[in-house]
Structures are given as structure tokens and as C-alpha cells.
C-alpha positions in Angstrom: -231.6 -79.3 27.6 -234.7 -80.4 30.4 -236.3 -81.6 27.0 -233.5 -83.7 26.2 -232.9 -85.1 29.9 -237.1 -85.7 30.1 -236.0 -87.8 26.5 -233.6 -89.8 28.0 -235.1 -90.7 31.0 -238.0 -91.8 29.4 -236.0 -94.2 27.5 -234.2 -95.6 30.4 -237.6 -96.1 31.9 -239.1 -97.6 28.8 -236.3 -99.9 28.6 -236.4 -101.1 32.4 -239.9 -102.0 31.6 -239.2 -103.7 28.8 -236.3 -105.7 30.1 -238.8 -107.0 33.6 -239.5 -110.5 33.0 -242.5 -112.1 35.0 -242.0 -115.6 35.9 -244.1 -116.8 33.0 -241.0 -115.4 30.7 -238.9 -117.2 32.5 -240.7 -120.2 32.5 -241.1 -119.8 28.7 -237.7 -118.9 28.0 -236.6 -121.8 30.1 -238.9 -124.4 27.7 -236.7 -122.7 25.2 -233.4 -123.8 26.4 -235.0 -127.4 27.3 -236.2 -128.1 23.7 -232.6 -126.4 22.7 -230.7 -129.3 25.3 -229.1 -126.4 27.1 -229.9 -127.6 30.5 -228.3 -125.3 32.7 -229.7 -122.0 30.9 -232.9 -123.2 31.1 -232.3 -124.1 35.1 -231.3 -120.5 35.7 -234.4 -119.5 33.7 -236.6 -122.0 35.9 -234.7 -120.8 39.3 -235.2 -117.2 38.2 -239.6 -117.9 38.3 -239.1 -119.5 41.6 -237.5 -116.7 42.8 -240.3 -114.3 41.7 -242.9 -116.7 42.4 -241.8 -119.3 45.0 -244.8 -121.6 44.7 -244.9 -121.7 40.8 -245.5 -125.3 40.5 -244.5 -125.2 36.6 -241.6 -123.6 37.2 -240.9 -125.7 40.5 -241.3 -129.4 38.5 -239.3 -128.1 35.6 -236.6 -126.9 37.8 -236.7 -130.4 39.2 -236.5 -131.8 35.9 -233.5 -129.8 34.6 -231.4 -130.2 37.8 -231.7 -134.0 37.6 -230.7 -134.2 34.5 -227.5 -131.9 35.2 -226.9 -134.1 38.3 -227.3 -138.2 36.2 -224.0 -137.8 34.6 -221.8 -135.2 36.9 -218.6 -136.5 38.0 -218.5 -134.3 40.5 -219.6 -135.7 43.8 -220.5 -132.9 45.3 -222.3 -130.9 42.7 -224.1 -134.1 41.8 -225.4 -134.7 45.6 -226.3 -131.0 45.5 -228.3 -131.6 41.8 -230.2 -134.2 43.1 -230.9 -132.0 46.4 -232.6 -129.1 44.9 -234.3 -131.2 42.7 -235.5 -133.1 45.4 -236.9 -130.0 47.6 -238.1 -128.4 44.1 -240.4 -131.7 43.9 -241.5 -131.4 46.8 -242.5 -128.0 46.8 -244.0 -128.8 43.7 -246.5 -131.6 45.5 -247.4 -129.5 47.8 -248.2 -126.6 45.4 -250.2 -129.2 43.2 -250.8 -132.8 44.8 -253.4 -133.8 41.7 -251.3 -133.4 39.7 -248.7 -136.0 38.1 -245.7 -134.3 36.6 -244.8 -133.0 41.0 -245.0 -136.9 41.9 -242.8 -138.2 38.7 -240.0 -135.3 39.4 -239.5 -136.5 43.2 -239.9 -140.4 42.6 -237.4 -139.3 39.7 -235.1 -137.2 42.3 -235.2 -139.7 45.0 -234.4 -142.5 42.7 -231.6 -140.7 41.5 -230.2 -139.8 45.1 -230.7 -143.8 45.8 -229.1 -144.8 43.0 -226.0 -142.8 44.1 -225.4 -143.6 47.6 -224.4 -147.6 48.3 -227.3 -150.4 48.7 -228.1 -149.8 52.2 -228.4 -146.2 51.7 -230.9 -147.0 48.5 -233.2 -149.3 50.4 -234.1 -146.1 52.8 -235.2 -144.2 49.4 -237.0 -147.3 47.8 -240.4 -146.8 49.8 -241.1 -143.2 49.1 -239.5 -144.0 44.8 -242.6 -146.2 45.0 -245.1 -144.6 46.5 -244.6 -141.2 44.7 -244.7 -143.0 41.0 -247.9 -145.4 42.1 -249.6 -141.9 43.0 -248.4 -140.5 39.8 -249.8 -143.5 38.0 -253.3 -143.3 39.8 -253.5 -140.0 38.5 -252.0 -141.0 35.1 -251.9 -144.8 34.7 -249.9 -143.7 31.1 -247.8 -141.4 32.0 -244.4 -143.0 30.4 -241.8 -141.1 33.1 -243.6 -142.7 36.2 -244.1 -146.3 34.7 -240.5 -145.8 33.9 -240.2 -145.5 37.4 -241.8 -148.5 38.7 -239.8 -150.9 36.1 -236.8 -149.6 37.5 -237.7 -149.6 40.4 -238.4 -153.5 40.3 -234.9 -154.2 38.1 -233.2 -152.0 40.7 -234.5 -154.2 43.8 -233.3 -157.5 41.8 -230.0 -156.5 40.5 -229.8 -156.1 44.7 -227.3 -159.2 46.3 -229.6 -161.8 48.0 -228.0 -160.7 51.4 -228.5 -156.9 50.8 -232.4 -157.9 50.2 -232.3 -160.3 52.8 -231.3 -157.0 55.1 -233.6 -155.1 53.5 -236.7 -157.1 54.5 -235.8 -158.5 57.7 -233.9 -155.5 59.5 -234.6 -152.4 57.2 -238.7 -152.5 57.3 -238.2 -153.2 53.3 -241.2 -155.9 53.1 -242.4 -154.0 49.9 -239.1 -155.3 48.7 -240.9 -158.4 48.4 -243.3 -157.2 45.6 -240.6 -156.2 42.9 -239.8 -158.6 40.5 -238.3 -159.1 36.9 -241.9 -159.7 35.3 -243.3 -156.3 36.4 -239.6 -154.5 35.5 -240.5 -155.7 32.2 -244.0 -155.0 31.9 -243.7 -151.7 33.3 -240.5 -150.9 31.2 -242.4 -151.9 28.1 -245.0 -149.9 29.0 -242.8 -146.9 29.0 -241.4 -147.3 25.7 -245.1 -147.9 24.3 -246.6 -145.0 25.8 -243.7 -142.8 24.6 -241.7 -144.2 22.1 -239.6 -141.3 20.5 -237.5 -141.1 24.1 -234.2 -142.9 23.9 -233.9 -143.4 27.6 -236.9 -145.9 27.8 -235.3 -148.0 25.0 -232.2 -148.1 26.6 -233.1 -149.2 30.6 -235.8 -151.9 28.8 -232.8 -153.1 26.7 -230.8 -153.4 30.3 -233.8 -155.3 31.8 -233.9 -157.5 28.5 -230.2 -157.9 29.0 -230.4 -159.0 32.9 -233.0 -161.8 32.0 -231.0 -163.3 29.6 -233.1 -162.2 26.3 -230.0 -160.6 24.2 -231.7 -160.5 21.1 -234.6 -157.9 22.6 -231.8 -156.1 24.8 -230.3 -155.8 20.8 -232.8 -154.6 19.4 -233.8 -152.1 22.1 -230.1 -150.6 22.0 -230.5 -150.4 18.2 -233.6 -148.5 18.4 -232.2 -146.2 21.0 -228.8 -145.7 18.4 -231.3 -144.3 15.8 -233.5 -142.0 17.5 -233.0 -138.8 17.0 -231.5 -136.8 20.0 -234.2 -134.9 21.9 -232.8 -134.8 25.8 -230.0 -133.2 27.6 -228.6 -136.8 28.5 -229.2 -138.4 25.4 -225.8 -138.7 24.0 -224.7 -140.8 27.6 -227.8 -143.0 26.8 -226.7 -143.4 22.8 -223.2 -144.6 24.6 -224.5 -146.7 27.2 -226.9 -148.4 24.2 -223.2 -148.8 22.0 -221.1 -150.3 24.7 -224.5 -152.7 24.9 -224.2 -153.7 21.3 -220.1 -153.5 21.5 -220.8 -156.1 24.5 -223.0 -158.3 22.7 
């Protein structure tokens, strides 16, 4: 009988040990869930290393990423402000866990832009200074790196598509004088960039076609949404960017 209970606790403890996942499992089986588009498994999964290793900087960028991309298209107010929150302080912790490198300084410009984009233009114009500076540091580390020249053309569209009175405000009275920089030419170039330097991502295709659009060339905005329409699928958002690159062509 003590033969059988020595057994069976040794099972119990075999299987306790097998069941303990370091962060690197989490981290692993939260890449898993990204390349499967289940982004709020693989969260959990990137939350979970955090947890058991706070300063993780792989798991804290990823965690960034995955809780942007839950927060672009939540209806949701609140859980959308929250998304954008933790992947704001997730960024952040990732800088300071790894300043040289670029993926920390994409995930916050990318947080922040996402928190200014969701708050009303006044609001925005207090996010715009740190959005640039965070993707310009990413670049000097990574002039190529397709997320943070993303960024920067968005950045420049997003300062033009401001009213005149709203950048007026935002020079004048809001210390915005780098609002003075941004213009449609570099929104372009960057965004073209982006696409160029990572072609296979649908989201590039789709904010170039919108910058395309804006300038009055409709035959490259076309062609960008058509692009976008036959990529392949590869990102938790991608289906919202297929639709935003169909109402394009619908509009057309």
C-alpha cells in the first residue's frame, strides 16, 4: 500500500514538473498563437512571462504588440483605452529593459500613436512629439525597419489631414513647432518605404493607398487597395484592413 502511495505521489510530482512553464514557454507558446491570429491567447501567454520575469523585454514588446492590436478595432471604449494602456507601459518597460534595441521604440511610438489617434485633435497633438521621437530613434537604430517608417508616414499624413486651425493651435499655443516638419511628400516617401521594406503586410498597402488617396492620385490609392485585397492574411487585424481596402475600391 506505502508502495503504491510512494507511486502515486511520484506521478503527481512528475507531472507538476512537467506542467511548470518558464517564461521562455510562454513566450514561445505565445509566437504560437500570434502566427495562428489568436491574439488574445497569445497575450495571456505574453502577460503570463511578464509575470514570471517582469523585465523580459521579449515578452514585454510582444505583449505590447498583441494588446495594440486587440485595442485598433475594439468598440469598446473602455477596454480600448485600457489596450492601448498596457501596451503603452509594456513599451515602456520594454525601452528601459533594452534601449538599443528597435522593436521597444516601434511598440511605444505604435502605442502612443494609437492612444492619439483615439482621443480628439487637441488631445493627439500632446502625443505627436513623443510618436516621433520614439520611431526616429527606432529608425537610427534600424533605418529599415518597416513598422517604424510606417510610423513616421503616418505620422506626417496624420498632422495634414489636421484642420488649418487645429495646426495653427498646435504650433502657436501647444509647443507643436515640429508640427511644422510633417508634410505630404515625406508621408509618402516614408509610407512607400514601408511597403518596400516589407511587402507581404497588408496594413502598409492599405495606409499608403490612404495617403495616395488624400493627394489626389486615385489610380495608386487603387492599386494599393488591390494589392492589399490579395494578400494573403497574416495579422490579427487583417480582415478590418481587407475592409477598409474594399470600401476604398467600392468608393472609387
Amino acid at each position: 500500500m506505502r508502495a503504491l502511495q510512494y507511486a502515486l505521489t511520484g506521478m503527481v510530482f512528475v507531472a507538476s514538473v512537467a506542467g511548470a512553464q518558464t517564461a521562455a514557454d510562454h513566450i514561445a507558446l505565445g509566437d504560437k498563437e500570434y502566427v495562428a491570429m489568436n491574439a488574445p491567447a497569445a497575450l495571456q501567454h505574453y502577460e503570463e512571462a511578464i509575470k514570471l520575469d517582469p523585465k523580459n523585454y521579449e515578452a514585454l514588446w510582444k505583449a505590447s504588440r498583441s494588446a495594440v492590436d486587440l485595442g485598433s478595432f475594439e468598440r469598446d471604449d473602455g477596454k480600448r483605452e485600457a489596450y492601448f494602456k498596457d501596451g503603452e507601459l509594456d513599451a515602456r518597460r520594454a525601452v528601459e529593459a533594452n534601449p538599443g534595441d528597435p522593436e521597444g521604440h516601434f511598440h511605444l511610438a505604435r502605442s502612443l500613436g494609437k492612444n492619439a489617434l483615439s482621443q480628439g485633435p487637441r488631445s493627439r497633438i500632446k502625443y505627436a512629439k513623443d510618436v516621433r521621437n520614439e520611431a526616429l530613434e527606432c529608425l537610427k537604430i534600424n533605418p529599415k525597419h518597416a513598422g517604424c517608417l510606417h510610423v513616421m508616414g503616418m505620422w506626417n499624413a496624420e498632422v495634414m489631414r489636421l484642420n488649418g486651425f487645429t495646426r495653427m493651435l498646435a504650433k502657436n499655443f501647444l509647443g507643436g513647432k515640429i508640427f511644422d516638419s510633417a508634410n505630404w511628400s515625406e508621408a509618402r516617401r516614408y509610407m512607400e518605404e514601408s511597403v518596400a521594406a516589407e511587402p507581404d503586410r497588408i496594413v502598409h498597402h492599405v495606409d499608403l493607398a490612404g495617403v495616395y488617396r488624400d493627394t489626389g492620385d486615385k489610380a495608386k490609392a487603387k492599386a494599393e487597395w488591390q494589392v492589399a485585397m490579395k494578400l494573403p492574411n497574416r495579422d490579427y487585424n487583417d480582415r478590418h484592413y481587407k475592409a477598409e481596402a474594399d470600401a476604398g475600391l467600392r468608393a472609387d
